[in-house]
N, C-alpha and C positions, 0 to 999 in steps of 0.2 A: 755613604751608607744611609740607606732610608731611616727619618726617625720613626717608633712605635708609635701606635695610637694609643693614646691616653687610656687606661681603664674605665673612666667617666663617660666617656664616648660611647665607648660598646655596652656601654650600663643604658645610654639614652637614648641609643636605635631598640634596645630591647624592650624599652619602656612603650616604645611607639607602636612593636606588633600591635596592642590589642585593639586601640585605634583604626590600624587599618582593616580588621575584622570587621570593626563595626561601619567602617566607610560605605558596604552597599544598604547596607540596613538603612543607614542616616539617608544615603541618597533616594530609597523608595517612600522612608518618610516624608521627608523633604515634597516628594514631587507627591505624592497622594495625601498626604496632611497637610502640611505646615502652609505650602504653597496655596492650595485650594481655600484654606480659611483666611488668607491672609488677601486673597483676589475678593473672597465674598463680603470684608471687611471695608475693600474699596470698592465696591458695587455699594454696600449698603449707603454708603454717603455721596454715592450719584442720583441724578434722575435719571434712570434708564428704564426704555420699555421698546418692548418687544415693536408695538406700533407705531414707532415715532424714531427711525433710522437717522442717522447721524451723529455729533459727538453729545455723549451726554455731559449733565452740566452738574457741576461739584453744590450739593446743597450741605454738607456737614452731615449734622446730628437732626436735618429736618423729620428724615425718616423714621428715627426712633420717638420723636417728639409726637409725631403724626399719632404712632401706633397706641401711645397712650391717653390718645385723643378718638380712636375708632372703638366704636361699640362692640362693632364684630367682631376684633382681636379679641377686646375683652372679655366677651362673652365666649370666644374659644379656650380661652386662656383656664377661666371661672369651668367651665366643661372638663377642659384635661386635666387640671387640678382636681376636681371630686372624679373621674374619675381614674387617677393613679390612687390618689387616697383607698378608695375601694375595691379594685383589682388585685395591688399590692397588699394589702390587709387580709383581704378575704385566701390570696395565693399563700399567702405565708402560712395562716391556720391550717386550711386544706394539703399544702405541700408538705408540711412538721408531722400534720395527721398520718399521710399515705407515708411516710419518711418511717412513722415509729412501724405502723401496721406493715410495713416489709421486713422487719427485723424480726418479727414472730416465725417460727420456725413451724409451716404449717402445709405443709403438700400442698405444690402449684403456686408457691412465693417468689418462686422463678419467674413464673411467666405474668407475674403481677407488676415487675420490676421492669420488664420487658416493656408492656402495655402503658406504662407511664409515660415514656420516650418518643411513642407515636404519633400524639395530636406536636408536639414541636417541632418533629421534623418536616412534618407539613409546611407550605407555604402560606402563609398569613391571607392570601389572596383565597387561595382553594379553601381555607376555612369558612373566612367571610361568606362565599359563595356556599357551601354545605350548609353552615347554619341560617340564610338568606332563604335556601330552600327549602331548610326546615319548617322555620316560620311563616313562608309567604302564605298570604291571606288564598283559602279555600283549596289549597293544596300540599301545603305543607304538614310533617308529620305531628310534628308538635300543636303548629295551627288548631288541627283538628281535634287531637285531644283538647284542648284550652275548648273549642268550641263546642264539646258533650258535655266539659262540665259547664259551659254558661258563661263563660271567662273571656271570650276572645271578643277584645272592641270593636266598634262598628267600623272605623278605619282600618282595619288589620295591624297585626304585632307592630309590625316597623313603622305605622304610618298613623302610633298612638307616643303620645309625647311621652308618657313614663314606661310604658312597653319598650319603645328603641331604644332606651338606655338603658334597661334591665337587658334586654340581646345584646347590646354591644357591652357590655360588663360578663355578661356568662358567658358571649365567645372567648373574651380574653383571656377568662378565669380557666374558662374547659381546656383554652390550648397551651396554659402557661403552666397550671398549677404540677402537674407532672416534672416540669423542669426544676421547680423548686422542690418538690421529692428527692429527686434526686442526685441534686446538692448537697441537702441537708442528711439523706440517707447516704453518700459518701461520712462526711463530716460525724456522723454514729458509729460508723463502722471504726473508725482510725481510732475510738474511744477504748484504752485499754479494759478489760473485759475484771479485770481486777478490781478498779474503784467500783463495777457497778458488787462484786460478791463481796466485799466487805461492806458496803451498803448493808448487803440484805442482810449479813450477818448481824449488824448491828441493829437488826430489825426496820429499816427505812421504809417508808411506804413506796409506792411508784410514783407516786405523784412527787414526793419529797426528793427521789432518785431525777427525777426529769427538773426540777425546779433548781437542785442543788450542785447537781454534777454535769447532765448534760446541755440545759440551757449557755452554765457559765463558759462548757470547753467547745463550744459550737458559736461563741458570739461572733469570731470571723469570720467564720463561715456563714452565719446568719445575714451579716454584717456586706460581706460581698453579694449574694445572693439578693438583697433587696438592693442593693445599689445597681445592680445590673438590672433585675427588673421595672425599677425606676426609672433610670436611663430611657430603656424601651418603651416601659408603655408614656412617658411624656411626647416618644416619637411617633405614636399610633398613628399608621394613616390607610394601612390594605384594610381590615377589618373594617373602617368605616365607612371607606370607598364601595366594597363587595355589599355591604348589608345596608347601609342606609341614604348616601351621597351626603349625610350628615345634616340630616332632615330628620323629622318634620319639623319644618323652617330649621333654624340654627339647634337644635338640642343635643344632638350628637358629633358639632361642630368640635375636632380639634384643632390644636396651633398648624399642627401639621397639616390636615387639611386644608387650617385656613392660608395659608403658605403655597400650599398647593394652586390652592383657589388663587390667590393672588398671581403670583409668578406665572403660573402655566396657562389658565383660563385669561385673565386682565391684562399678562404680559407685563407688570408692575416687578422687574427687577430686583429695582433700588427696592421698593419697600419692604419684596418678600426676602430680602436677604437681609434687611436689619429687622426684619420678625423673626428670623433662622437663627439672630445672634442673639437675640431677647429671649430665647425661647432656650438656647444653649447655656445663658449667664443663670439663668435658674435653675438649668440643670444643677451647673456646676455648684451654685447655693447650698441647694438640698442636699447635693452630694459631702460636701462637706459640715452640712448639721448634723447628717448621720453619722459619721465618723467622730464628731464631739460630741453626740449625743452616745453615741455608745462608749467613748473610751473618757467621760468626761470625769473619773475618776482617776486618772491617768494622766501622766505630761506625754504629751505627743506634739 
């Protein structure tokens, strides 16, 4: 007579289902993440290039050593640092703004909510290009206004060193600030509709209503929302490419560009992927100063 299976047993094949649920998930991980950073991790500490066939040769941490030794990183670096600073700032006010102004109950709020969604679903490249042709010198729409009131440089928009980077900061702004609307106009809505009428009862002002109730129940939501647009725009690289090739000379240079430029134009491998990594370890930085800046009255 056969013995039973222990109880334990059929307790720990059943533990194991959810495991193998997650097995193809881990495996797409695996081969599209984990794998890829872990290849680009060992390129960064080769000397590999694109012009120079054969095995490349194991240099360490030269690469990253380099990069804090080249001007041009840095000065891309100093670039996409001011501008996420101001993209990110500017989107957040503008997106909280369009975020409250849709919650007013006012004929055609519908189709205002609509129109928010449109400049993001566009391609970052066809933007570039729209606002390129906005601006180009003597034929662009805006160009030409700028030039009846007196305003438009003798270089034209793009090819005046504080003009291109007021263009590359209002493309990103025009194409993003909708998306953070409507984040944050999620994030109002789910606010029960109670705490704002005992507010009013209690006589609260709006301002006092927005400062005390909705700021505080919308901080994760704040809170994901610029981390996501952080993320991105540290990655900026269509926008700059469409509108300015990130000229005049270096001003509209990002990492990403510069990255670009390296690897793709120089064929520099090893270097542009330990600028891919240096440019990823900051992300990750900021990503989590935000998170202790925001919850930094709180153990987390």
């Amino acid at each position: 007579m056969d013995k039973p299976e222990p109880i334990y047993a059929g307790r720990k094949k059943s533990m194991l289902i959810p495991y193998y649920f997650f097995l193809p998930a881990g495996l797409v991980l695996i081969a599209i993440v984990i794998f890829p950073l872990a290849y680009s991790f060992v390129v960064s500490l080769m000397d590999t290039k694109l012009v120079q066939p054969g095995v490349p040769q194991f240099v360490g941490f030269k690469n990253f050593i380099r990069a804090f030794k080249d001007k041009n990183f840095l000065t891309s670096m100093c670039n996409t640092l001011l501008f996420v600073a101001v993209v990110v700032i500017a989107e957040f006010i503008i997106g909280m703004f369009l975020a409250l102004f849709s919650t007013v109950k006012i004929p055609g709020i519908g189709v205002l909510r609509t129109t928010l969604i449109i400049p993001t679903i566009l391609a970052p490249v066809v933007v570039g290009l729209i606002w390129r042709y906005m601006l180009f010198k003597g034929h662009g729409v805006l160009s030409y206004f700028l030039y009846l009131l007196n305003l438009e440089p003798e270089t034209g928009i793009l090819g005046n060193v504080i003009w291109a980077r007021i263009a590359i900061y209002l493309t990103d702004i025009w194409e993003w600030s909708g998306f953070m609307a409507l984040i944050f106009l999620a994030g109002i809505l789910s606010i029960p509709k109670d705490l704002y009428e005992a507010a009013r009862v209690d006589g609260a002002s709006s301002f006092y209503i927005f400062r005390r109730i909705t700021l505080p129940i919308l901080k994760p939501t704040i809170l994901i929302a610029v981390i996501i647009r952080t993320m991105d725009a540290f990655c900026v690289y269509d926008i700059v490419y469409a509108l300015t090739r990130g000229g005049p000379g270096m001003v509209t240079t990002t990492v990403s560009y510069q990255i670009y430029r390296t690897t793709i134009r120089y064929g520099e491998l090893g270097y542009g992927a330990s600028l891919a990594w240096i440019l990823m370890i900051v992300i990750v930085i900021i990503s989590i100063a935000y998170i202790k800046i925001a919850y930094r009255e709180e153990k987390i």
